[in-house]
N, C-alpha and C positions, 0 to 999 in steps of 0.2 A: 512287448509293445513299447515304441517311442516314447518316452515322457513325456513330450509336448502334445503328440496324441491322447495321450489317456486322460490332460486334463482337459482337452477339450472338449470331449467325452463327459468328463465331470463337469464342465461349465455346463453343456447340453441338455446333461440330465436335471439339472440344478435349475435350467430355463422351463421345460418342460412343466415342472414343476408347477407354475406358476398357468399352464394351460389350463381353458374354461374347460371344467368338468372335472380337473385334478387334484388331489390333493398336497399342497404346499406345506415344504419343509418351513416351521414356523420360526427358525432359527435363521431361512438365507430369501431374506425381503427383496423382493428382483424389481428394478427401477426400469422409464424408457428414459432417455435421454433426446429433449425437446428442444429445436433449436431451430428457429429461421434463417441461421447464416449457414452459408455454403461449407458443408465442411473440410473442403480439399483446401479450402484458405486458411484452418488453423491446427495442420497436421503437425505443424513445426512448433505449436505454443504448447504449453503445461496452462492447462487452466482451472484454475478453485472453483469449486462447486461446490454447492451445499445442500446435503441429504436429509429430507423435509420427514424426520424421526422425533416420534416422542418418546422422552426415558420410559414413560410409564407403558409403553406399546411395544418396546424393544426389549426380548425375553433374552437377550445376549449382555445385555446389560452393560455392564465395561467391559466386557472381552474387547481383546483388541479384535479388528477387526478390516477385511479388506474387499474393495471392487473390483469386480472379475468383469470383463467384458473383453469379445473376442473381436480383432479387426480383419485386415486383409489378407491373403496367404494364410489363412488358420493361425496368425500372430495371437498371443494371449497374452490382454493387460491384468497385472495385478497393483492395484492400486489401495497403498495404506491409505485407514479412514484415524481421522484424529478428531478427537471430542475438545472443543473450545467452547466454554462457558457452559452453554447447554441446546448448542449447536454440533452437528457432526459436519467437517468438512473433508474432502478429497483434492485430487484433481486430475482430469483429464485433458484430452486433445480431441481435436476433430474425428480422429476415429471412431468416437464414442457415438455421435451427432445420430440420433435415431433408432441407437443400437438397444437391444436392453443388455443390463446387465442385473451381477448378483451381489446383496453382499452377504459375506459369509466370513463366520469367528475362524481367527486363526491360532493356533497352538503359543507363537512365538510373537509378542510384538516386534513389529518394526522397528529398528535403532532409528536415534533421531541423529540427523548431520549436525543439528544446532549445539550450540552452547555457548553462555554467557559466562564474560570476564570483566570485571571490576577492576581501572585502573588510574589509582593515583587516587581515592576516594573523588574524583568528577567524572568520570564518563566510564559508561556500560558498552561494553562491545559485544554486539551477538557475530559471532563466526560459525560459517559451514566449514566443519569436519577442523582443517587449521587455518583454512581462510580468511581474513577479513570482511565481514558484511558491510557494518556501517559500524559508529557509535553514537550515541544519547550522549548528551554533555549537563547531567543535571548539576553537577556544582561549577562555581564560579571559575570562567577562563578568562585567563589576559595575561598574554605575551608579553615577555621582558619589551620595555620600550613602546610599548603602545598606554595611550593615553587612560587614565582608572576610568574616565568617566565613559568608557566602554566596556568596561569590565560584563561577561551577560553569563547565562543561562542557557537551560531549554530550548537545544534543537539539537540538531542531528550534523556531527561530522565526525570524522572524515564518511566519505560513501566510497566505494571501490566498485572499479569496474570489475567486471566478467573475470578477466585478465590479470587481475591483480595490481593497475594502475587504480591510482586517487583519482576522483571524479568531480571533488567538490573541495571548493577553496574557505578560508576562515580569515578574517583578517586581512583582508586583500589590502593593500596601502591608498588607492584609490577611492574605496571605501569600507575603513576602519569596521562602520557596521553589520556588514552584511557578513553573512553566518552560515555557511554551510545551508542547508535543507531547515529555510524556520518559517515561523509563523507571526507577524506582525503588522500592526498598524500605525501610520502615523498619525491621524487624529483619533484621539478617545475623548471623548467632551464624558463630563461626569459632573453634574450640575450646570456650575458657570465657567470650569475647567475643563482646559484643556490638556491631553499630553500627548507624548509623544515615545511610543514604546517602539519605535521604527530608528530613530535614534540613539535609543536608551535615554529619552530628558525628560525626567518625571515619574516614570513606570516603567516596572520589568515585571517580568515573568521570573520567580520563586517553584522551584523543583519545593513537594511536598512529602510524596511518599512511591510507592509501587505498590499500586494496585494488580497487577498482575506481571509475571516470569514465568511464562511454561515454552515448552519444547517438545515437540515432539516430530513422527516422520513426517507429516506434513510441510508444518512450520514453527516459526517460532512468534510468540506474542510478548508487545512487550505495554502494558500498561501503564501511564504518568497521571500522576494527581498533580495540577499543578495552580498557581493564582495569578494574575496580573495584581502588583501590589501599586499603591503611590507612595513614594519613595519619602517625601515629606513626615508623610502621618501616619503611613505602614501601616495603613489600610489595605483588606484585601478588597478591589472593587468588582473583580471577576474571577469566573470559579473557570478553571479548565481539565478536561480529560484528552488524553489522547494517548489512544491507540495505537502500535507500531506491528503490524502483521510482514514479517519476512517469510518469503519461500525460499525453495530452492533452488539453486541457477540450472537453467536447460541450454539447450544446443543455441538461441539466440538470445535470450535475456533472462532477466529476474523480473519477479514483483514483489515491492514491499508497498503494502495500505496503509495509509495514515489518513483515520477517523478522528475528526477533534468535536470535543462537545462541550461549548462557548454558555456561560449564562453570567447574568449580571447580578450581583448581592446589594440589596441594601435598596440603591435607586438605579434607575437606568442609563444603562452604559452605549453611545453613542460611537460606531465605528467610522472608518473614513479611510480612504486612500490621501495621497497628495490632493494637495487641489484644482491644478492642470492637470496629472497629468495622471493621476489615480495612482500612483502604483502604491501596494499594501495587500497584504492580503499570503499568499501560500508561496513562496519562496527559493528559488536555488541559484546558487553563486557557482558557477563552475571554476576548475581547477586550472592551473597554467597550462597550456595546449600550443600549437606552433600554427595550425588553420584550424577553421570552425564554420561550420553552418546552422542559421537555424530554419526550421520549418512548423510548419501550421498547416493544418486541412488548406488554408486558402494557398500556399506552396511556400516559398524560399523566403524569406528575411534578412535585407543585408542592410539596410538600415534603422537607426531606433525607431520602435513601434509603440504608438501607447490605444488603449483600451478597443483595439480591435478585436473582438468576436471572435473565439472558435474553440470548442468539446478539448484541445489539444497540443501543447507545444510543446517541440521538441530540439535540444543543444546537442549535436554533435560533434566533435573535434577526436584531432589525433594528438590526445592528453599524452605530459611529459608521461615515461615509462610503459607508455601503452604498444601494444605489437602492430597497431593500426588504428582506425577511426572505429570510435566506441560511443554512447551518447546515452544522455537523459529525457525520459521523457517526464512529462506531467500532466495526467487524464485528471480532468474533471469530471464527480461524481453527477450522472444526470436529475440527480434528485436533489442536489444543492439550491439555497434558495439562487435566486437570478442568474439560472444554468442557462446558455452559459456566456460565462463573464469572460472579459477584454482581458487583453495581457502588458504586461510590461515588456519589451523582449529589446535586448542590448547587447552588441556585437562584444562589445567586451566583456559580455561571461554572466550576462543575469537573464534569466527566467523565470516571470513571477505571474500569479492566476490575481488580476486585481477586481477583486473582493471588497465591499460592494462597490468599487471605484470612487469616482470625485462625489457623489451623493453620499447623506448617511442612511445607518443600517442601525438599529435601535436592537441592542441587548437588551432585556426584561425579567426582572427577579421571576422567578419560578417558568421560567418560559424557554428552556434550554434551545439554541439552536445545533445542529449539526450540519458538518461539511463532512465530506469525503474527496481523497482524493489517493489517485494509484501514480505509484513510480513503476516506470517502465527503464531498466539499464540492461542497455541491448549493445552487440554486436554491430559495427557497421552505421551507417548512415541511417536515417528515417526508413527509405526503403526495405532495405535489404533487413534493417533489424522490424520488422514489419509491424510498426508504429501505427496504423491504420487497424492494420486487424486486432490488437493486441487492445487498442481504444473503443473498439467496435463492441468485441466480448465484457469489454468491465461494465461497460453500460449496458449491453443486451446482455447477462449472463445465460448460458443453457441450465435450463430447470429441469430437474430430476420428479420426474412422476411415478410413483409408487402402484404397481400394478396387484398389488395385491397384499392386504392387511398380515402382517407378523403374526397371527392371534390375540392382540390386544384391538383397540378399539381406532 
């Protein structure tokens, strides 16, 4: 018998399972895969899901463990499940959208493509397999020849494309501050004070420790503890987390999540964009490139934009070393507060989500807030690297329905 027959056969019997009347293997918990969106529009994406399991209910325990579900032509997905924090995640594609499937312990964990490298004691680089992903810059960078009083912190460069071109610039001469993929504001008022951690005058952002490093075949996670300090009295005024979830690259992009969660220590920490013109807030300085477009649900972008509306935006260019036009996107989490916010967007190379724009946003000791927001680095232009549907699923994710209890509770 065909291999691929016989496990389909085994997927079958493993569904069957789960039929009213039968008795269910209490080891392979069979899910439906619930989804409002069309699934022929997200055949082409890998998308995270997360499988609604509790330790105490799952008799598999830490086996590793993998998603079975069959698509078209009798094709069979096996999909590694990877355990983060005390969540189980996967991922699928549109072929899933309605389907059920299994999960079922495997013999062999899955290799993970990730691994992290430490270099120069300031920046962590997670790579698939020998690739470049991105880097975290938790200690101090500054360029021969650029001025100390930009010396910073706490963000994310280089970023690589698909392809193996840089995506994201550091240092750019036109403006010294902007950082690769970061996160700042220009007003912080804190009492009668004010600062300006968007320039670095006053307040930086202080790498503290690693709260989390794991890897595995899903993805890689990377956890920061970090402060917003003032520089004078080296005070911490604000506590920060954030979270760095990298996947795997597929046939049109990658996704990597960055969750940050902002709280004020002490007294209340007061945020702000510029004052015309907002911008502040979630961040990306693009690489040197020869042409470029940008785009937004509302379409093209050729000149400066400030705090127009839209779930969305996305920089593409034909970045120096790249094989063609590659791009960045930046989805906003729908569940951020004042979702969703205006942008900064600038033909020479900036994209930024401005957060809470020209108003302030009041931090509050014990009152953490959280943002969300997903990088989308795609193949091609808006279109073709399918910037819409890839924005569509971060916000609507498909929910995994459990059709019948494990034998726990």
């Amino acid at each position: 018998m065909p291999h691929r027959v016989f496990r389909i056969l085994i997927l079958q019997s493993l569904l069957i399972g789960f039929l009213p009347g039968t008795e269910a293997d209490t080891a392979s918990p069979s899910f439906r895969v619930l989804s409002d969106l069309e699934p022929a529009d997200y055949l082409a994406l890998e998308i995270p899901v997360e499988l609604p399991l509790k330790a105490e209910s799952l008799k598999v325990g830490d086996k590793a463990m993998d998603l079975i579900y069959s698509a078209q032509e009798g094709k069979l997905y096996n999909q590694p499940v990877q355990k983060v924090g005390d969540r189980w995640i996967t991922l699928i594609t549109g072929e899933a959208f309605g389907k059920e499937c299994v999960l079922e312990p495997v013999s062999q964990p899955a290799k993970s493509p990730f691994r992290f490298d430490d270099r120069n004691g300031t920046t962590l680089e997670i790579l698939e397999e020998e690739n470049l992903v991105l880097g975290y810059n938790y200690g101090d960078i500054l360029p021969e020849g650029v001025p100390e009083d930009r010396r910073r912190s706490c963000y994310v460069h280089p970023i690589m494309g698909l392809d193996g071109e840089t995506v994201s610039d550091d240092f750019p001469k036109d403006h010294y501050h902007h950082r690769g993929l970061f996160w700042a504001w220009q007003r912080v008022t804190i009492g009668d004070k004010t600062y300006d951690p968007w320039t670095l005058a006053g307040m930086k952002s202080r790498f503290e420790k690693w709260e989390i490093r794991e890897t595995g075949p899903v993805c890689a996670v990377l956890g920061i503890r970090a402060g917003w300090y003032i520089l004078e009295s080296g005070v911490k005024a604000v506590d920060e987390r954030a979270r760095i979830t990298v996947y795997p690259a597929g046939k049109v992009g990658r996704i990597v999540d960055v969750d940050l969660t902002l709280e004020a220590l002490g007294q209340p920490a007061r945020i702000a964009g510029e004052i015309k013109k907002g911008y502040g807030g979630f961040n990306f300085r693009a690489a040197p490139r020869s042409e470029q477009v940008i785009t937004t649900v509302n379409g093209v972008v050729s000149e400066n934009s400030n705090m127009v509306p839209s779930p969305w935006g996305d920089f593409s260019a034909l970045f120096e070393g790249g094989v063609g036009w590659s791009g960045v996107s930046i989805f906003q989490n729908n569940k951020n507060p004042l979702f969703p916010s205006g942008w900064c967007l600038r033909p020479y190379g900036f994209l930024g989500v401005n957060f809470p724009g020209t108003e302030f946003f009041e931090l509050k000791p014990g009152e953490p807030i959280h943002l969300g927001y997903r990088i989308w680095i795609h193949r091609g232009q808006a279109q073709p690297g399918k910037v819409s549907a890839a924005c569509a699923v971060y916000q609507n994710p498909p929910e995994l329905k459990q059709c019948r209890s494990t034998g726990g509770k």
